[in-house]
KEVO-188503 format. One record per atom (N, C-alpha, C, O): residue number from 1; residue in three letters; atom name; x, y, z. Coordinates in nm, 3 decimals. Example, Ala and Ser with C-alpha at 12.3 -4.5 7.8 and 13.67 -1.06 7.14 Angstrom:
<sites>
 seq type atom       u       v       w
   1  ALA    N   1.319  -0.569   0.780
   1  ALA   CA   1.230  -0.450   0.780
   1  ALA    C   1.320  -0.330   0.780
   1  ALA    O   1.424  -0.332   0.846
   2  SER    N   1.285  -0.225   0.708
   2  SER   CA   1.367  -0.106   0.714
   2  SER    C   1.290   0.003   0.787
   2  SER    O   1.341   0.114   0.804
</sites>
This chain:
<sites>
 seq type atom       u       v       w
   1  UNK    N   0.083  -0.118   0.000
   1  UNK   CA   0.000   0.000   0.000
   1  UNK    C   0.088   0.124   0.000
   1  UNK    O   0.064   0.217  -0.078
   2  UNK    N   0.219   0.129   0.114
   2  UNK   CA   0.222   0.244   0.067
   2  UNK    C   0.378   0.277  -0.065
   2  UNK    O   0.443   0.380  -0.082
   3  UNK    N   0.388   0.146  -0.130
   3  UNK   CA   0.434   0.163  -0.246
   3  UNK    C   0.274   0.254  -0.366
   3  UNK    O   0.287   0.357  -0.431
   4  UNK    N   0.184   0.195  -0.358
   4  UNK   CA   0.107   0.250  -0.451
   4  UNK    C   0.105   0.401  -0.412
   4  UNK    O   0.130   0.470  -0.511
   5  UNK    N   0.079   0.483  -0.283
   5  UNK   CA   0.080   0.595  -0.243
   5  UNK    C   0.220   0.639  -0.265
   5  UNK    O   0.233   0.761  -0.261
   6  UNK    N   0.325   0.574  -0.287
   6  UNK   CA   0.465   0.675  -0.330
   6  UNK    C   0.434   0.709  -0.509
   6  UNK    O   0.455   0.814  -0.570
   7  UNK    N   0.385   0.596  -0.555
   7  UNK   CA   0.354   0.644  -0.659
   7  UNK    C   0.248   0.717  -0.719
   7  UNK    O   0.261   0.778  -0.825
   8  UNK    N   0.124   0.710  -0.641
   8  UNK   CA   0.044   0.821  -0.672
   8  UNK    C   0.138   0.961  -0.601
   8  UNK    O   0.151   1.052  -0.683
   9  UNK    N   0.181   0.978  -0.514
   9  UNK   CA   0.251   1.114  -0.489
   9  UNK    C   0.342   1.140  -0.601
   9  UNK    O   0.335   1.248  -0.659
  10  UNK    N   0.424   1.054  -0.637
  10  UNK   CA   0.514   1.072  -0.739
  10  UNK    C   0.449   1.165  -0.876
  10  UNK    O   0.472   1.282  -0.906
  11  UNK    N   0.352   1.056  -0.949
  11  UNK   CA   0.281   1.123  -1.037
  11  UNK    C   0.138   1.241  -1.014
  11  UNK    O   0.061   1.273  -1.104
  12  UNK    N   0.132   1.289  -0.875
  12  UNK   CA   0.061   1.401  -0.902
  12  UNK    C   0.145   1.467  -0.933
  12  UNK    O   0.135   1.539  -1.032
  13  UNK    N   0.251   1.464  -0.859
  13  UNK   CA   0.386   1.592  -0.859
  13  UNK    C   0.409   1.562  -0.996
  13  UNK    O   0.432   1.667  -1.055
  14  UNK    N   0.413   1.476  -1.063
  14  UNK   CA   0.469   1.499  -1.236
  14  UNK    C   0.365   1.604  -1.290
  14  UNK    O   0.411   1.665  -1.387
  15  UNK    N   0.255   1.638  -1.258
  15  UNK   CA   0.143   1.686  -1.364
  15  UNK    C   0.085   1.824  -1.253
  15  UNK    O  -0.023   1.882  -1.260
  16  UNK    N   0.186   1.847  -1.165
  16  UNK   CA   0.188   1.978  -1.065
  16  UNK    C   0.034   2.015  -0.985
  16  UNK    O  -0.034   2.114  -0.963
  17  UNK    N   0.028   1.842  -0.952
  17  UNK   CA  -0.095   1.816  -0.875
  17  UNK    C  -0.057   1.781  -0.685
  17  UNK    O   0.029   1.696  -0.663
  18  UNK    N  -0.089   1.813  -0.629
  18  UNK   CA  -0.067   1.765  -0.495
  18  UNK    C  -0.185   1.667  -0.429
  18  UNK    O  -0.297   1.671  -0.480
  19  UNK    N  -0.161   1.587  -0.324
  19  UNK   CA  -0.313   1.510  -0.256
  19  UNK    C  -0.261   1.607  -0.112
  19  UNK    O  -0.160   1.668  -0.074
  20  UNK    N  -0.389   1.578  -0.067
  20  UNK   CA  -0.398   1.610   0.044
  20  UNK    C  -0.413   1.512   0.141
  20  UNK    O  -0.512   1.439   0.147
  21  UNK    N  -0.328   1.507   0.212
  21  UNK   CA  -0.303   1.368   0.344
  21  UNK    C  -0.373   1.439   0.484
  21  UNK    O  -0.346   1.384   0.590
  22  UNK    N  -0.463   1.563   0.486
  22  UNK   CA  -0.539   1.542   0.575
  22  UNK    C  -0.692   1.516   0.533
  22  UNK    O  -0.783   1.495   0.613
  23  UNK    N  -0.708   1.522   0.366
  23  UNK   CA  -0.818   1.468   0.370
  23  UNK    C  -0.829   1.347   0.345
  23  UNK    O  -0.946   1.309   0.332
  24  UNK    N  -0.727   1.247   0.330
  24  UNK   CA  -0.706   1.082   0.347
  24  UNK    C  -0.717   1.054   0.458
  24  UNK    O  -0.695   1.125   0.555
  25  UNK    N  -0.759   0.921   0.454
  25  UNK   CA  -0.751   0.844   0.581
  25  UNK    C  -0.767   0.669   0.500
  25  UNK    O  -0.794   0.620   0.391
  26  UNK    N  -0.736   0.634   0.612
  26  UNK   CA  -0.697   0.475   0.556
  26  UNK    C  -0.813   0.363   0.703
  26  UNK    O  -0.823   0.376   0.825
  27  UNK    N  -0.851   0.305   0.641
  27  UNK   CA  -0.975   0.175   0.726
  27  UNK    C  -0.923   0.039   0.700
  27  UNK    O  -0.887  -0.002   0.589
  28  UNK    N  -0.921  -0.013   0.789
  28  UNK   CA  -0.889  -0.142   0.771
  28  UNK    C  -1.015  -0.227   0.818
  28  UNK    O  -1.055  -0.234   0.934
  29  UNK    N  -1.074  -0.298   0.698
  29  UNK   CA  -1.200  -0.400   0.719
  29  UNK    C  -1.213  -0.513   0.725
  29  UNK    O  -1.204  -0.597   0.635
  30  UNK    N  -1.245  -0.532   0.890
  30  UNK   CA  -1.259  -0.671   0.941
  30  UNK    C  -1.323  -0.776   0.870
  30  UNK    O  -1.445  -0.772   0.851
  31  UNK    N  -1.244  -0.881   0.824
  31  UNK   CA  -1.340  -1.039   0.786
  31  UNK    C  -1.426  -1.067   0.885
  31  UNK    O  -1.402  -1.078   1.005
  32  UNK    N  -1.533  -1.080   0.825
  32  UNK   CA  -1.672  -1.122   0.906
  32  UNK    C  -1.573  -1.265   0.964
  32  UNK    O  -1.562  -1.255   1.086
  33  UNK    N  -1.514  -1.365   0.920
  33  UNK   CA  -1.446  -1.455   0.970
  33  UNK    C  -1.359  -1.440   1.092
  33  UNK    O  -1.260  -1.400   1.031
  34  UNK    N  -1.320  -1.441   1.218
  34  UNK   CA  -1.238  -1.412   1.281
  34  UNK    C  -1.083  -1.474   1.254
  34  UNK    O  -0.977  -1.415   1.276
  35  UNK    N  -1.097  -1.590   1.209
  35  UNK   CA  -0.963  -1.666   1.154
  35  UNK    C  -0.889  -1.611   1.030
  35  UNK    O  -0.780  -1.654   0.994
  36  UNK    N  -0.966  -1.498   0.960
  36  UNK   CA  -0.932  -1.443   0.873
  36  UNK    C  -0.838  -1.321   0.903
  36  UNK    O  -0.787  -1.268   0.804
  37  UNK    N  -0.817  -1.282   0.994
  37  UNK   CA  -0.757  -1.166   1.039
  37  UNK    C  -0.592  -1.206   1.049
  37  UNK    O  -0.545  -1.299   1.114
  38  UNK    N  -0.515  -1.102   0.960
  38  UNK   CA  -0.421  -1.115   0.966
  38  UNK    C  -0.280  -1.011   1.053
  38  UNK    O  -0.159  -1.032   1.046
  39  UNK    N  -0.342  -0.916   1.117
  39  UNK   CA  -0.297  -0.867   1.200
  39  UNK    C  -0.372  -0.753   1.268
  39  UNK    O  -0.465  -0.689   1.219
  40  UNK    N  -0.322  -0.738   1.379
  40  UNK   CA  -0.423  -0.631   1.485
  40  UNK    C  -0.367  -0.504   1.473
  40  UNK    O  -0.440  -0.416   1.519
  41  UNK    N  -0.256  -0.463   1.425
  41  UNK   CA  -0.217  -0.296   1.380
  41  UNK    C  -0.174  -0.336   1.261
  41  UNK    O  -0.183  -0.450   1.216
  42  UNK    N  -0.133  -0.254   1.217
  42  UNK   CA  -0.048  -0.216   1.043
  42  UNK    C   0.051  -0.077   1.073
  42  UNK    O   0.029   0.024   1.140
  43  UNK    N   0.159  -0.114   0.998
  43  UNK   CA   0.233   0.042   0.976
  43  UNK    C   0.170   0.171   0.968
  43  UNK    O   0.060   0.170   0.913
  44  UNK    N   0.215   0.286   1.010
  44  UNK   CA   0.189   0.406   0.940
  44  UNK    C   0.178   0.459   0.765
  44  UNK    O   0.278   0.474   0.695
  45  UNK    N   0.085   0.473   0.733
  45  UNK   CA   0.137   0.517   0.601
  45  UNK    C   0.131   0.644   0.540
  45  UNK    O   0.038   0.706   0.592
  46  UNK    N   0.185   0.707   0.458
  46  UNK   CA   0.257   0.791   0.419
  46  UNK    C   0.228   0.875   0.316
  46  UNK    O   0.248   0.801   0.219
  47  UNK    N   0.195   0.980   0.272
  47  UNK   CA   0.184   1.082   0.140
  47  UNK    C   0.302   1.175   0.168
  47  UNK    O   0.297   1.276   0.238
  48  UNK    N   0.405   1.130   0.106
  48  UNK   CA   0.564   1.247   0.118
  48  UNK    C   0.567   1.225   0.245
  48  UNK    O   0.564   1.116   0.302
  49  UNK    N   0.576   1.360   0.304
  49  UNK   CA   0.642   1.347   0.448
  49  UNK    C   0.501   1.353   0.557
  49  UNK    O   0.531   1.365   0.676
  50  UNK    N   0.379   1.347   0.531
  50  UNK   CA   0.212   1.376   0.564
  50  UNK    C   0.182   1.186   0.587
  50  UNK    O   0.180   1.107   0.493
  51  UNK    N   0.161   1.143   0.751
  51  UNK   CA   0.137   1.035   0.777
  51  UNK    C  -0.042   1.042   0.777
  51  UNK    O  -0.100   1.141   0.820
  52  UNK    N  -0.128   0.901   0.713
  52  UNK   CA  -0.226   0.943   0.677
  52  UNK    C  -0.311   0.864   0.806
  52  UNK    O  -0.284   0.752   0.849
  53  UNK    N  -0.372   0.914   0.834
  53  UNK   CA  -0.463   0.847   0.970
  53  UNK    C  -0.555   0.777   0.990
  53  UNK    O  -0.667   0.815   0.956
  54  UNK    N  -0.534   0.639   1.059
  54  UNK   CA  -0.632   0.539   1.027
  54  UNK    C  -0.772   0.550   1.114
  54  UNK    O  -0.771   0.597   1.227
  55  UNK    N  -0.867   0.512   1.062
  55  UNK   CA  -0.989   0.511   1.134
  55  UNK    C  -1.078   0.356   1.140
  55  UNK    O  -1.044   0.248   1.093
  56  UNK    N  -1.211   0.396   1.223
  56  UNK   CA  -1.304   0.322   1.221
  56  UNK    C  -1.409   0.295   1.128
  56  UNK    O  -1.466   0.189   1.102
  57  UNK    N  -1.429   0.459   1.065
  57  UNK   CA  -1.585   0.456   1.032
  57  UNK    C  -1.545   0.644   0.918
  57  UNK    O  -1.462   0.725   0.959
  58  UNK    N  -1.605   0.661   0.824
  58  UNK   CA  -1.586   0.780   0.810
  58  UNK    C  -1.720   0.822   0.697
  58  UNK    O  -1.802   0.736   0.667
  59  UNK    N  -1.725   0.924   0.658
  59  UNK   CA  -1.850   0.998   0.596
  59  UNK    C  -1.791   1.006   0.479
  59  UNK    O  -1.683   1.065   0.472
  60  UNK    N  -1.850   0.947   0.363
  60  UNK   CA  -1.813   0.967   0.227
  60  UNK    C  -1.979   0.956   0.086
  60  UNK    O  -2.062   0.865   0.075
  61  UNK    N  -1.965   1.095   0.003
  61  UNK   CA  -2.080   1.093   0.001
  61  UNK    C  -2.225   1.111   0.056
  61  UNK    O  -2.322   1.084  -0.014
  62  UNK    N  -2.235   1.158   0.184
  62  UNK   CA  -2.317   1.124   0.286
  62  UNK    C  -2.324   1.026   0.309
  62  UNK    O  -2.441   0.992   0.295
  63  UNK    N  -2.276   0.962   0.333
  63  UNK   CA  -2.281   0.748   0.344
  63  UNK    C  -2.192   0.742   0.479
  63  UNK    O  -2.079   0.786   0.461
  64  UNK    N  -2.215   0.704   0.590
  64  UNK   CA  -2.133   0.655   0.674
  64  UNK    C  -2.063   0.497   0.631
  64  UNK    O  -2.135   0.397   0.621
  65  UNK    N  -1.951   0.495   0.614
  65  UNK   CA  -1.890   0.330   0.620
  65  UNK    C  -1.820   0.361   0.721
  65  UNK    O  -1.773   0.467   0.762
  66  UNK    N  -1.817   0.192   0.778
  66  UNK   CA  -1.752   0.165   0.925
  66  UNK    C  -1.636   0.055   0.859
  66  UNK    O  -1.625   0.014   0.744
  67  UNK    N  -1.558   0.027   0.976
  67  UNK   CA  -1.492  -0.106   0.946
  67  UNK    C  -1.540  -0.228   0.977
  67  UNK    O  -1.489  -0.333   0.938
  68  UNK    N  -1.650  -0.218   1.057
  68  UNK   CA  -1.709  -0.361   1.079
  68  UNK    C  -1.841  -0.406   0.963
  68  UNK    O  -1.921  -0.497   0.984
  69  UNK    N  -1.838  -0.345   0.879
  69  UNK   CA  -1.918  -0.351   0.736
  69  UNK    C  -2.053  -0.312   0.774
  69  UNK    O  -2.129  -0.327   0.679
  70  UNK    N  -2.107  -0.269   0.876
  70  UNK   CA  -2.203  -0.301   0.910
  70  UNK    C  -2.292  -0.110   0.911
  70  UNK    O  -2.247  -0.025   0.987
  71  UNK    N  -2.370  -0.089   0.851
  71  UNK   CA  -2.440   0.067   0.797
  71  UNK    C  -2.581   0.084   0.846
  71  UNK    O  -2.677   0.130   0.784
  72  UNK    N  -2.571   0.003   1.059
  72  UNK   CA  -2.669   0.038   1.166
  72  UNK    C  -2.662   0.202   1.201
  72  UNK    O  -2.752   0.285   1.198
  73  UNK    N  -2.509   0.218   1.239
  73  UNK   CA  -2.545   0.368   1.240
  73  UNK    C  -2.619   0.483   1.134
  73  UNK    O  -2.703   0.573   1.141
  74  UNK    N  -2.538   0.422   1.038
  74  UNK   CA  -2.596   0.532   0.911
  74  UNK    C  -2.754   0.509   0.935
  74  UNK    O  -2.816   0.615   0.949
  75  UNK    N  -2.802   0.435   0.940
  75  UNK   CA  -2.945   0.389   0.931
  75  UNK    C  -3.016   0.505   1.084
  75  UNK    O  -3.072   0.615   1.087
  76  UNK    N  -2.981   0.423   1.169
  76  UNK   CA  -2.986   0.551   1.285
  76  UNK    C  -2.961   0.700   1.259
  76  UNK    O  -3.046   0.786   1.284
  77  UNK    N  -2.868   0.720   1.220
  77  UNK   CA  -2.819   0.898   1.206
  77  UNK    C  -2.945   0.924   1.122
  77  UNK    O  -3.033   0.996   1.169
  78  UNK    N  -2.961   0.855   0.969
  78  UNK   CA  -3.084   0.928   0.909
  78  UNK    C  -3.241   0.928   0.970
  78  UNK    O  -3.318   1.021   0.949
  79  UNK    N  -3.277   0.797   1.055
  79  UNK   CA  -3.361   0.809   1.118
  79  UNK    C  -3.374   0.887   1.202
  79  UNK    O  -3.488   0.869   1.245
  80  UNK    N  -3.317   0.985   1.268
  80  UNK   CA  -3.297   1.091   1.344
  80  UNK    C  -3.353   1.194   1.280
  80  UNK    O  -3.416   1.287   1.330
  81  UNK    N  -3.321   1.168   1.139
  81  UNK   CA  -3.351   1.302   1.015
  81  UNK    C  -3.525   1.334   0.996
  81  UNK    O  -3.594   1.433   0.972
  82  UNK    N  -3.547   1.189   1.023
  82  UNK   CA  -3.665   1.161   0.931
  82  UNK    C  -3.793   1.248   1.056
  82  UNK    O  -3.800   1.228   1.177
  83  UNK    N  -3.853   1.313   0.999
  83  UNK   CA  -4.001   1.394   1.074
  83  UNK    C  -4.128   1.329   1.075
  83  UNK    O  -4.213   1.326   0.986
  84  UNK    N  -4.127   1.262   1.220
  84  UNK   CA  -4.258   1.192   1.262
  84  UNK    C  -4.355   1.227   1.240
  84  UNK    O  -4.450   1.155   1.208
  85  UNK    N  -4.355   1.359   1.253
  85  UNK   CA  -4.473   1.455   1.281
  85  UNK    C  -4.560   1.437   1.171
  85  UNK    O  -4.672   1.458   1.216
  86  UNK    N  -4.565   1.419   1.091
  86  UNK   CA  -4.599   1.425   0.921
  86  UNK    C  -4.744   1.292   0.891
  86  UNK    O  -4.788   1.274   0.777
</sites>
């Protein structure tokens, strides 16, 4: 992984593009399998000298994704939205 991120940094900088490593973040998603899990941390990874920060769960699209695959909250947060009153 973060061979592919040296090379996306590489080639924005060819075409005088930059990313932004505080609006990255990196998730790591649990196998519904527990035997499937191949480790409990991972390295830091990297955009140039900008370490990118791992999470649980993040907002993309209006869409909450989590790492446990599971889109109870999202379901909750919009039900919050929704007006009974009606």
């Amino acid at each position: 992984m973060q061979r592919l991120l040296d090379v996306l940094e590489a080639q924005t900088h060819a075409i005088s593009m930059s990313c932004n490593a505080q609006k990255t973040v990196c998730m790591v998603v649990r196998p519904k399998r527990r035997d499937r899990i191949v480790a409990n941390g991972f390295p830091l990874l990297s955009i140039g000298i900008n370490s990118i920060q791992f999470v649980s769960e993040f907002q993309y699209l209006g869409h909450v994704i989590n790492s446990c695959m599971s889109d109870d909250d999202d379901i909750n947060r919009e039900y919050k939205f929704v007006d009974t009153s009606v």
